[in-house]
C-alpha positions in Angstrom: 6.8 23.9 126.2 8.7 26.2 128.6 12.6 24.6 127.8 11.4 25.4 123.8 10.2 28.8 125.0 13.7 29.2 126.8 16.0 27.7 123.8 14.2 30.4 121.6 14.7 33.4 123.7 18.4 31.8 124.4 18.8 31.8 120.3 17.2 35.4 120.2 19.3 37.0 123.0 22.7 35.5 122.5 23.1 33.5 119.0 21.3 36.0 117.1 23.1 39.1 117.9 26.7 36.7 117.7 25.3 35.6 114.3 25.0 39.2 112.9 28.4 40.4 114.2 30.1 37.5 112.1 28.2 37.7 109.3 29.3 41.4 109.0 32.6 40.7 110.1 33.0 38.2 107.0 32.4 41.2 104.3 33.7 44.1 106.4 36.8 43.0 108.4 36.9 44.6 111.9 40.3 46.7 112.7 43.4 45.3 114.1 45.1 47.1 116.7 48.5 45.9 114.9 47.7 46.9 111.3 47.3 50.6 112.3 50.1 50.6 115.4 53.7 50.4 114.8 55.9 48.7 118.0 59.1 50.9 118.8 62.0 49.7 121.5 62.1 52.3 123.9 65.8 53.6 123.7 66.5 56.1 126.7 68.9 58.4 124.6 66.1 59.5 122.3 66.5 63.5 121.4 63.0 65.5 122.4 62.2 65.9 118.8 62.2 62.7 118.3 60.1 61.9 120.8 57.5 64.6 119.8 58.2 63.0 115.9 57.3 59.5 117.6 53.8 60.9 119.9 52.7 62.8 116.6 53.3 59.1 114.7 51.6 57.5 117.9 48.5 60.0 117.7 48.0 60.1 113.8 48.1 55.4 114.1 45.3 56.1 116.8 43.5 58.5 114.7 43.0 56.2 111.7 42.6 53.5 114.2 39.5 54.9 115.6 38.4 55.9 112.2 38.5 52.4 111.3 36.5 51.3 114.0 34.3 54.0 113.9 33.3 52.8 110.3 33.2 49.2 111.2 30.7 50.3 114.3 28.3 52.2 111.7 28.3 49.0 109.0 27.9 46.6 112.1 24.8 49.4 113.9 23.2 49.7 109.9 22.8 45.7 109.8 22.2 45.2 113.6 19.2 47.7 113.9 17.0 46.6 110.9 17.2 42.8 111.3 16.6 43.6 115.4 13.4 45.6 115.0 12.8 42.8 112.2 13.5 40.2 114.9 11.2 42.0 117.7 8.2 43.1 115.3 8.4 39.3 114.1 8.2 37.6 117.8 5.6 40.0 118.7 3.1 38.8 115.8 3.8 35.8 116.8 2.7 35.8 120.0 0.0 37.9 119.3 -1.2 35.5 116.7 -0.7 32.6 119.4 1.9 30.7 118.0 5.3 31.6 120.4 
């Protein structure tokens, strides 16, 4: 009775949360750092405005970086939190009820 107890809270604490990420991560892809970012060689003879031209490039690929992110953390937070309180509210009726 105790190893089923432990498999279930195992599933609960570690495979559930795992199983949400993917299943949001199939419908809404997460952001790659190299579809946003663009590598440039370092060349040392570089004028200063084109060094400010290549920060202000740098800083705008970060921007919609985190943007993306951002809206991939609010998809992933607006499935997590409903099926978690679903999740808890569920084991506690069923331990309440005498079944867990």
């Amino acid at each position: 009775m105790l190893a089923r107890q432990f498999a279930v809270g195992f599933g609960v604490a570690i495979v559930f949360p795992l199983l949400i990420y993917y299943a949001v991560s199939t419908f809404s892809h997460p952001p790659k750092w190299n579809d946003f970012h663009h590598l440039v060689a370092y060349n040392g003879d570089t004028s200063p405005e084109e060094r400010t031209a290549q920060q202000t490039r740098q800083m705008a690929e970060n921007a919609a970086y985190d943007e993306a992110q951002r809206v991939f953390s609010l998809r992933l937070l607006c499935v997590a939190a409903p099926l978690g309180y679903a999740a808890i509210l569920l084991g506690a009726s069923r331990w309440a009820s005498g079944f867990g």
